[in-house]
VOBATOR-630310 format. One record per residue (C-alpha): residue in one letter; x, y, z; residue number from 1. Coordinates in nm, 2 decimals, padded with zeros to 4 digits. Layout:
BEGIN
<'A' <X Y Z> NUM>
...
***
This chain:
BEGIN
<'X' <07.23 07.69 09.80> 1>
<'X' <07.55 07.48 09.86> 2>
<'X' <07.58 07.44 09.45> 3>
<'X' <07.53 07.82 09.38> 4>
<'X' <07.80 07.93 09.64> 5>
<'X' <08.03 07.73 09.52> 6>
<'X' <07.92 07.80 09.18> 7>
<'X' <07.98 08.22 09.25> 8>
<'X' <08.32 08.13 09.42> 9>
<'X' <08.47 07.93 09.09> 10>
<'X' <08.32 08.20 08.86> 11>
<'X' <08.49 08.45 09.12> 12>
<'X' <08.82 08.26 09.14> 13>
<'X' <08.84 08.28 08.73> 14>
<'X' <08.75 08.61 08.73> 15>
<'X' <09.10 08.65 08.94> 16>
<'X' <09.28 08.44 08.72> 17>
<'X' <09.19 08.69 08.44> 18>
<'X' <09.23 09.00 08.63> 19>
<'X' <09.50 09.06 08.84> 20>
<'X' <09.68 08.70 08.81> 21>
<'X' <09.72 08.71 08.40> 22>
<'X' <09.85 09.06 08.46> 23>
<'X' <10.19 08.91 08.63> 24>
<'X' <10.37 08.83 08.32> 25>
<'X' <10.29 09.14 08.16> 26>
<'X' <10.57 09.32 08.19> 27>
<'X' <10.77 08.99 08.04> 28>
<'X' <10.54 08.98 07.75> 29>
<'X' <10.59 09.37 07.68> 30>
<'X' <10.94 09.35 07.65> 31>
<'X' <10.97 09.07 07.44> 32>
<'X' <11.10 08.78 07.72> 33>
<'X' <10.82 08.57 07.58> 34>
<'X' <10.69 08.65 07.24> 35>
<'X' <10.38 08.42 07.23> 36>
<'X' <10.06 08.49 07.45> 37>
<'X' <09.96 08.16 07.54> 38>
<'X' <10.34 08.07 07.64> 39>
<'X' <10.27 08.33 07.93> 40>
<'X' <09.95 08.26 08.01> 41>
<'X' <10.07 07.89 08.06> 42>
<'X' <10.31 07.99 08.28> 43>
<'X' <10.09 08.21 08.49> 44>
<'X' <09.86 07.95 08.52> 45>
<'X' <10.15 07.70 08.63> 46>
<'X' <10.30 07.94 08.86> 47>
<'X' <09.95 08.05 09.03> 48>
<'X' <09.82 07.71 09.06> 49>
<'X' <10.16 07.58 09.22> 50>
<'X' <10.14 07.89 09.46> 51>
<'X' <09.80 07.87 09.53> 52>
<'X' <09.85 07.49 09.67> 53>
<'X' <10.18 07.52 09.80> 54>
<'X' <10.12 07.80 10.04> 55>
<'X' <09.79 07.99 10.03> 56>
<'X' <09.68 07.80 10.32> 57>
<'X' <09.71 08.07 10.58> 58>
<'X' <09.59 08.33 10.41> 59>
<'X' <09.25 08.15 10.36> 60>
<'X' <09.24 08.03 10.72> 61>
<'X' <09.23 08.43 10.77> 62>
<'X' <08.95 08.51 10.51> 63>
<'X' <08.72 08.17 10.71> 64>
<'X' <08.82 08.24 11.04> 65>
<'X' <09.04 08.53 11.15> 66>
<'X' <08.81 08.82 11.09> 67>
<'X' <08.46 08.68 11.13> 68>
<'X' <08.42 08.34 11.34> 69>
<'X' <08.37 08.08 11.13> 70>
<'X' <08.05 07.91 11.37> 71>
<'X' <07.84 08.23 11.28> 72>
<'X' <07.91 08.19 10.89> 73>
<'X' <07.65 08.01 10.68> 74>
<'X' <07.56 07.89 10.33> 75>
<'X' <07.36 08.20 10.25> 76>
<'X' <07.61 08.46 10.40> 77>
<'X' <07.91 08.26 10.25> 78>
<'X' <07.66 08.33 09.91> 79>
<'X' <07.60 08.70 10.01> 80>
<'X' <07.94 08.76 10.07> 81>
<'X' <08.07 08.64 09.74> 82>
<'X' <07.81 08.83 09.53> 83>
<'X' <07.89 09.15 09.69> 84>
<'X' <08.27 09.10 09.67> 85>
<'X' <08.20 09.00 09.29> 86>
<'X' <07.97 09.29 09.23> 87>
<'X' <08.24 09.50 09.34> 88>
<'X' <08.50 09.36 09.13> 89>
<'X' <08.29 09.38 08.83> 90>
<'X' <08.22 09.77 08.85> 91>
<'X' <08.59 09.83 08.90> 92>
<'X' <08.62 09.65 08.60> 93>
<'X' <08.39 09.83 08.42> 94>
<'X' <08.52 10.14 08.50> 95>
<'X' <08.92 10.04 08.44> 96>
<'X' <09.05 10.07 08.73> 97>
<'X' <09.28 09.83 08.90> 98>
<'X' <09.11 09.68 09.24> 99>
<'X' <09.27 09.40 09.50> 100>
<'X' <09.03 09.14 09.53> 101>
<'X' <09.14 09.10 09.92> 102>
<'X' <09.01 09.47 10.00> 103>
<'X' <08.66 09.39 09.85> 104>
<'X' <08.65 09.04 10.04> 105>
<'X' <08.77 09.19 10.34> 106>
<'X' <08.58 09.40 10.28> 107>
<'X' <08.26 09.19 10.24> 108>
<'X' <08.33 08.99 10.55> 109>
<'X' <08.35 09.27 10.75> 110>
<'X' <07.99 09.38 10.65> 111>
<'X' <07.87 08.95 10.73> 112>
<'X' <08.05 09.03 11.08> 113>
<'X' <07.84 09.38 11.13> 114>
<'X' <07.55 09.16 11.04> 115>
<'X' <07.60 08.90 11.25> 116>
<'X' <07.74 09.08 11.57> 117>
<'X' <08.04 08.95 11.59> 118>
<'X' <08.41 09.13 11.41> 119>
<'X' <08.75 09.04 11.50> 120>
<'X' <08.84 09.41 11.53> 121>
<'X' <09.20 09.35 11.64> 122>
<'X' <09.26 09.13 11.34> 123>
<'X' <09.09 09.35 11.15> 124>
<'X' <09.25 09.67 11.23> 125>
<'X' <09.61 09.50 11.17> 126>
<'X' <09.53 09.43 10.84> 127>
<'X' <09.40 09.70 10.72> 128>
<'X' <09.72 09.91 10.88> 129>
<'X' <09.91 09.64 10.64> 130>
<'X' <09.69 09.77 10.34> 131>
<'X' <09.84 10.12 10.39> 132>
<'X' <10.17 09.96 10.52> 133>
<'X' <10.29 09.73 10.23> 134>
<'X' <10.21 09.90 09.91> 135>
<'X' <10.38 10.21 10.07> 136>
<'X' <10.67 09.99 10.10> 137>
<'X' <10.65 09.87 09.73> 138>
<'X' <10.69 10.24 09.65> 139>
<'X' <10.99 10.32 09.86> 140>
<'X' <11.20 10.00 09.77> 141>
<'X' <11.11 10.06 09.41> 142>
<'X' <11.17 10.41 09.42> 143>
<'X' <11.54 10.36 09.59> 144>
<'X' <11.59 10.04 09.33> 145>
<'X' <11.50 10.22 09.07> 146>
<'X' <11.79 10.52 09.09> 147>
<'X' <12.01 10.23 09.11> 148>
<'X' <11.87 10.08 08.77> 149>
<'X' <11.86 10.40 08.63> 150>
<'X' <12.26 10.44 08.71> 151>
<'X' <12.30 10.08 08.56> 152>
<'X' <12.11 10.07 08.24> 153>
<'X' <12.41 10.29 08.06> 154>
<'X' <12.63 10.03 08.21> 155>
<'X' <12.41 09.70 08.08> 156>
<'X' <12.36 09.88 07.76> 157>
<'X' <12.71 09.88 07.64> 158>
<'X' <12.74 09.48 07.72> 159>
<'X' <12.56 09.44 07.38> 160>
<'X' <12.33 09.13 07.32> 161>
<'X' <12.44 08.96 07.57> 162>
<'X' <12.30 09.12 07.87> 163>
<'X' <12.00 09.16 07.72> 164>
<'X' <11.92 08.81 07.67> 165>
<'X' <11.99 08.84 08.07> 166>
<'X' <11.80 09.05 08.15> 167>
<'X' <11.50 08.92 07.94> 168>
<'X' <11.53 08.59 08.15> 169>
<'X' <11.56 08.75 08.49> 170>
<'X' <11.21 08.96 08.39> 171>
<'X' <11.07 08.62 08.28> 172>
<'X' <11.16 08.41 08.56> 173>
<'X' <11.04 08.72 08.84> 174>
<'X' <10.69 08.71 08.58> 175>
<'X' <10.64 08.34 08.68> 176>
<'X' <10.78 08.45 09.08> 177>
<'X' <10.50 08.74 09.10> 178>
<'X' <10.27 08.43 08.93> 179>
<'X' <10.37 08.22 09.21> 180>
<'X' <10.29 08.50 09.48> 181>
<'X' <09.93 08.57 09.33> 182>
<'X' <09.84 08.24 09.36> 183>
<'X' <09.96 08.21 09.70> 184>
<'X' <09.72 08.53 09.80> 185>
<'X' <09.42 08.58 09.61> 186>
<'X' <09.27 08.21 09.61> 187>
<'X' <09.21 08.24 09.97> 188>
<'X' <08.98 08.54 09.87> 189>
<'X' <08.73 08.27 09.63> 190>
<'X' <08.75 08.01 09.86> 191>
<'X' <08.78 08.13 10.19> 192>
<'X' <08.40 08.19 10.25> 193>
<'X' <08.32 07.85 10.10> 194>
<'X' <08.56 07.70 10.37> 195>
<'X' <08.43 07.89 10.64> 196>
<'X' <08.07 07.76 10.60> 197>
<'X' <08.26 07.40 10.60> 198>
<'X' <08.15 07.37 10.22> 199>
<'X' <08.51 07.31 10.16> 200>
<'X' <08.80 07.16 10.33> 201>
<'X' <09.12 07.42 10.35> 202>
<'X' <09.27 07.16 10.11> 203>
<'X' <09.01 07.08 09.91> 204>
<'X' <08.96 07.47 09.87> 205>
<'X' <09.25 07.55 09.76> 206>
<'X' <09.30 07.30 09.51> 207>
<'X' <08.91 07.37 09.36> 208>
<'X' <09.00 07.79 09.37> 209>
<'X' <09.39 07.67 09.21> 210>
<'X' <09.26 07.50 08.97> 211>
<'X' <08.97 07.75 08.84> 212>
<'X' <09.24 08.08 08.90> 213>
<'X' <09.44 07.88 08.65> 214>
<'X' <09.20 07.84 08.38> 215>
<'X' <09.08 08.21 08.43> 216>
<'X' <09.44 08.26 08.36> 217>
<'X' <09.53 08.06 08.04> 218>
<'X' <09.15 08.14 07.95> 219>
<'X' <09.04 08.46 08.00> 220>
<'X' <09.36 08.61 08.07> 221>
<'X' <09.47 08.73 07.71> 222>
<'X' <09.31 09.08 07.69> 223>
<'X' <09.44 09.18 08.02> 224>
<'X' <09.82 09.07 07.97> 225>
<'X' <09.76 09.26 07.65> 226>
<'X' <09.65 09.56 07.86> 227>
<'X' <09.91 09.50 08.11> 228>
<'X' <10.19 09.46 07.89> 229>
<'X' <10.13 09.78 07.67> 230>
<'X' <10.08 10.01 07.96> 231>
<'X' <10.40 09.84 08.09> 232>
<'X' <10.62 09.93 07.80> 233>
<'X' <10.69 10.25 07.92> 234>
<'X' <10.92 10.09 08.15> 235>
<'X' <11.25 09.92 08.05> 236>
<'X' <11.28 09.62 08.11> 237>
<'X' <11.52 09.68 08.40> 238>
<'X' <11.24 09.79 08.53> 239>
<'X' <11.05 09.55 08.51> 240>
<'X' <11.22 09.34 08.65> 241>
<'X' <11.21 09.58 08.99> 242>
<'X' <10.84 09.64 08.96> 243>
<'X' <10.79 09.29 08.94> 244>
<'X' <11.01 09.19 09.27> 245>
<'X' <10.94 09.45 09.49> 246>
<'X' <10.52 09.33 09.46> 247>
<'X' <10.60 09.01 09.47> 248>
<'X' <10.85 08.99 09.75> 249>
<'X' <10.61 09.20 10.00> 250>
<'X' <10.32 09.01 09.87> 251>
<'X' <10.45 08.68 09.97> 252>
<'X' <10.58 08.80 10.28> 253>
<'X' <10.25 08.89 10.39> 254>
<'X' <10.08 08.60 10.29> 255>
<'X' <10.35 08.34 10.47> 256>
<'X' <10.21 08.59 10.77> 257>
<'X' <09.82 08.52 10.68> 258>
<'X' <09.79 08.87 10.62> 259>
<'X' <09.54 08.97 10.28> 260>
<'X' <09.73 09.24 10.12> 261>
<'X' <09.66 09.42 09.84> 262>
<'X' <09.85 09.32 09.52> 263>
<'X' <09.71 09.46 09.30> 264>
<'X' <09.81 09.82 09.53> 265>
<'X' <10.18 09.68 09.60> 266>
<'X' <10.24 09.61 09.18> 267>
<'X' <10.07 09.97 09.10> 268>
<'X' <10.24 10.16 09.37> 269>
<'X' <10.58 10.02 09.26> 270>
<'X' <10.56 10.15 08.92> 271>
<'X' <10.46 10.49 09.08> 272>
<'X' <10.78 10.49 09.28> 273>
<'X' <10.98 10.38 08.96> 274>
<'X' <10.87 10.63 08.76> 275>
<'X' <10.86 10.85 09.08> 276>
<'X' <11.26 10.79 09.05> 277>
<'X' <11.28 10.89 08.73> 278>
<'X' <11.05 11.20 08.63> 279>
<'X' <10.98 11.27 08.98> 280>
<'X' <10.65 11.36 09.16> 281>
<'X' <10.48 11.46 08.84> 282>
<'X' <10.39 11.11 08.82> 283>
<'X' <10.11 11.17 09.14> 284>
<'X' <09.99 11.49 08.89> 285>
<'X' <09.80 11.25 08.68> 286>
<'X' <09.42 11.23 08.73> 287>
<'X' <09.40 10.87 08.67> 288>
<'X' <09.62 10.83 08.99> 289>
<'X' <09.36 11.04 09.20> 290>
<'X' <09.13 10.84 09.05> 291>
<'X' <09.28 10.50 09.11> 292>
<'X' <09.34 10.62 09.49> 293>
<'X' <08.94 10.72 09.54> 294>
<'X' <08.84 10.42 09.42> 295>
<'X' <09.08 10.19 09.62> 296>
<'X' <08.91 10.39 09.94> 297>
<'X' <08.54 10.37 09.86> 298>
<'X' <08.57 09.98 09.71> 299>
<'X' <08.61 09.76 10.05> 300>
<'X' <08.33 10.00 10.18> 301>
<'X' <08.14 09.95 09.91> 302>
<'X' <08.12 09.61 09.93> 303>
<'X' <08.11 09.58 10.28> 304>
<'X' <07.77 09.79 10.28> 305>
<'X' <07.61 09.58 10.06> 306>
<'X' <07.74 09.24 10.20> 307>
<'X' <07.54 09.40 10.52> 308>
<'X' <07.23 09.51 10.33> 309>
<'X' <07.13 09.20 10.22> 310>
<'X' <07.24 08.99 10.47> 311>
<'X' <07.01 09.21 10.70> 312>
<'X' <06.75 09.20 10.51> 313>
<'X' <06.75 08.84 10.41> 314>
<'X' <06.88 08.67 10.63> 315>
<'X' <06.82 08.84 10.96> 316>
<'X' <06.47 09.00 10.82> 317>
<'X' <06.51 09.33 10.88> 318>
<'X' <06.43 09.53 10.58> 319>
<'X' <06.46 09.93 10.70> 320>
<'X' <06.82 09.96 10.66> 321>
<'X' <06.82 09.83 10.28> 322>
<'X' <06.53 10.08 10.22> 323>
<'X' <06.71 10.34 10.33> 324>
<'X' <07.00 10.30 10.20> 325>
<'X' <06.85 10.23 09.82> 326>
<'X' <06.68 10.51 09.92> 327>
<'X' <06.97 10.76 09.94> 328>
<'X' <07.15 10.62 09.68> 329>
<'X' <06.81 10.66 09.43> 330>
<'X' <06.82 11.06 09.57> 331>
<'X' <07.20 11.08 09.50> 332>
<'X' <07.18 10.98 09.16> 333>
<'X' <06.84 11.23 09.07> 334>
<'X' <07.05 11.47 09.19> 335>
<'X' <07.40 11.44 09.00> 336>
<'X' <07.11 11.42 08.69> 337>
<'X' <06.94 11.70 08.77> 338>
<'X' <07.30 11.91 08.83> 339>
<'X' <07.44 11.95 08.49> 340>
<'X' <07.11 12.08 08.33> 341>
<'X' <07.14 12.33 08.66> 342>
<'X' <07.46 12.41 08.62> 343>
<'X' <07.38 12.46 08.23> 344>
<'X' <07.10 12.70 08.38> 345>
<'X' <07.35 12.94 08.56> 346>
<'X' <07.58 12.92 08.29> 347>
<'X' <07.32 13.07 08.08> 348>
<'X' <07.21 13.34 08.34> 349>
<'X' <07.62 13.44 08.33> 350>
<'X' <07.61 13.47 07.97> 351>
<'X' <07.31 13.68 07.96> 352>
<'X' <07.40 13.90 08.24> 353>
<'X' <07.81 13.93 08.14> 354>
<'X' <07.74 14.12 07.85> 355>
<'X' <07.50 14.41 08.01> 356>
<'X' <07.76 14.44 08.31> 357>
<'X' <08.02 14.50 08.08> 358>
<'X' <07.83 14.74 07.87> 359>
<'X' <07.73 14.95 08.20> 360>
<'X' <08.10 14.96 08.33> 361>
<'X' <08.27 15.09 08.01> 362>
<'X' <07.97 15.33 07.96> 363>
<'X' <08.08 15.47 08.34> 364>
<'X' <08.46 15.44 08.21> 365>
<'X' <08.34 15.64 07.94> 366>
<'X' <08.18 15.94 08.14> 367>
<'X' <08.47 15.95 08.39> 368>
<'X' <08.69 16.05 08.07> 369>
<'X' <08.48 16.31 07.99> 370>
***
């Protein structure tokens, strides 16, 4: 049991090295501030894995002990928790859209805490007031930043070659700073659950969860800093440069202060208030943003449901909520099958039906002329 929750928390520390870590340089890689992929993939694995040891300490004494006490946490919750935060991860994956890994474990924790009887609501509540607090934050700062770049660029673009050769190495050196700050933060979310069982030291954890976040990175990493950096080249690299800060800078903040923030929220809401600055609120128009806003709402639920479930059922033995809940979810999904053949059905009725209404109500137009 020991072996396969460590085992789930490496595999889910390189799954972050791969996700949102590798997606730090992206915007450096877009614009041409380092031309080969593995150059910036080294460098977010460097920068991660020095952040990760260097400070990431606090931030996993929160995920161990701050929400759920660390005395009630065992091998096969520590196990349960990491396979439901996981599982989440992977679905948002599969479905494309950009998910903090600290929300599902929160998230996950929360539902070990339900199950044991025993949540740090205070704690809890202040965090999750800095989950709506911080990225909101990213948005404003990059929004007011942004006018200023967008007054400057004219400026820098008439300094020739020059300047941009400056710029390009201030985008590359705040890639490997927001590298730095996801390190920092999102190890504690692989490896605090392995401390809080006392599988893992704090120090031993965060050298184990910097060390496999790294190799996810340099790894795995390459289709998602492709991703990142095409979807980024929208943005000059001025902006870039303010994206990439603005994240970064709150991020770090909030994990000198313990507190599991949502990076992956901070980074996407900053290019929403850059691109806020520059087309205006057409940018909150977009259906992928309504989307992207669901599912950062229904994730830390959703994993904090099933981290419950199962712990209920297999570890405290009661089985009735897991029925029911599989249950209602079996019932949901019969029905959203079953509703576009009926929806077909009344389609059909309408199409029958249009025509013979129509036909009586010109006849009646017809005898009112005469």
């Amino acid at each position: 049991m020991v072996l396969a929750a460590w085992l789930v928390a490496m595999f889910f520390a390189a799954n972050i090295g791969a996700s949102g870590t590798a997606a730090s340089m992206g915007a450096a890689y877009g614009a041409g501030a380092v031309r080969r992929k593995w150059i910036a993939l080294f460098l977010v694995a460097i920068f991660a894995f020095l952040g990760a040891t260097t400070g990431g300490g606090r931030v996993v004494s929160t995920i161990s002990n701050g929400i759920v006490p660390s005395r009630l946490v065992t091998v096969e919750i520590t196990l349960i928790v990491l396979a439901a935060a996981c599982a989440t991860l992977f679905v948002s994956n599969v479905v494309g859209v950009p998910l903090s890994t600290s929300e599902v474990t929160v998230g996950a924790v929360v539902g070990a805490g339900l199950a044991v009887g025993h949540v740090h609501t205070g704690r809890l509540a202040f965090i999750v007031s800095m989950w709506l607090v911080v990225p909101f934050l990213s948005m404003v700062f990059a929004y007011l930043l942004g006018l200023v770049a967008r007054r400057l660029e004219p400026w820098i673009g008439k300094r020739g070659r020059v300047a941009a050769a400056v710029l390009h190495g201030i985008l590359l050196a705040s890639g490997c700073y927001e590298a730095f700050s996801a390190g920092m933060h999102n190890v504690a979310n692989a490896v605090g659950p392995l401390v809080a069982s006392h599988v893992l030291t704090v120090h031993a954890g965060l050298y184990w969860g910097a060390l496999f976040v790294a190799v996810g990175a340099f790894a795995l990493g390459g289709r998602v800093l492709e991703t990142n950096a095409k979807r980024i080249t929208s943005l000059s690299v001025l902006q870039g440069i303010v994206v990439s800060i603005t994240s970064a800078s709150l991020v770090l903040a909030a994990a000198l202060g313990g507190i599991p923030v949502p990076q992956v929220q901070a980074t996407t809401l900053a290019i929403f208030g850059v691109g806020q600055s520059h087309i205006g609120l057409d940018v909150w128009r977009q259906q992928v943003v309504r989307t992207i806003l669901k599912t950062w709402l229904v994730s830390p639920l959703v994993a904090m449901l099933a981290s419950y479930l199962v712990i209920e059922a297999v570890v405290m033995g009661s089985y009735v909520p897991l029925i029911v809940s599989v249950g209602s979810v079996v019932v949901a999904l019969l029905y959203w099958s079953m509703r576009p053949q009926a929806l077909r059905s009344v389609r059909a009725e309408k199409a029958t039906w249009a025509p013979a209404c129509v036909r009586k109500t010109r006849a009646a137009d017809r005898q009112d002329v005469i």
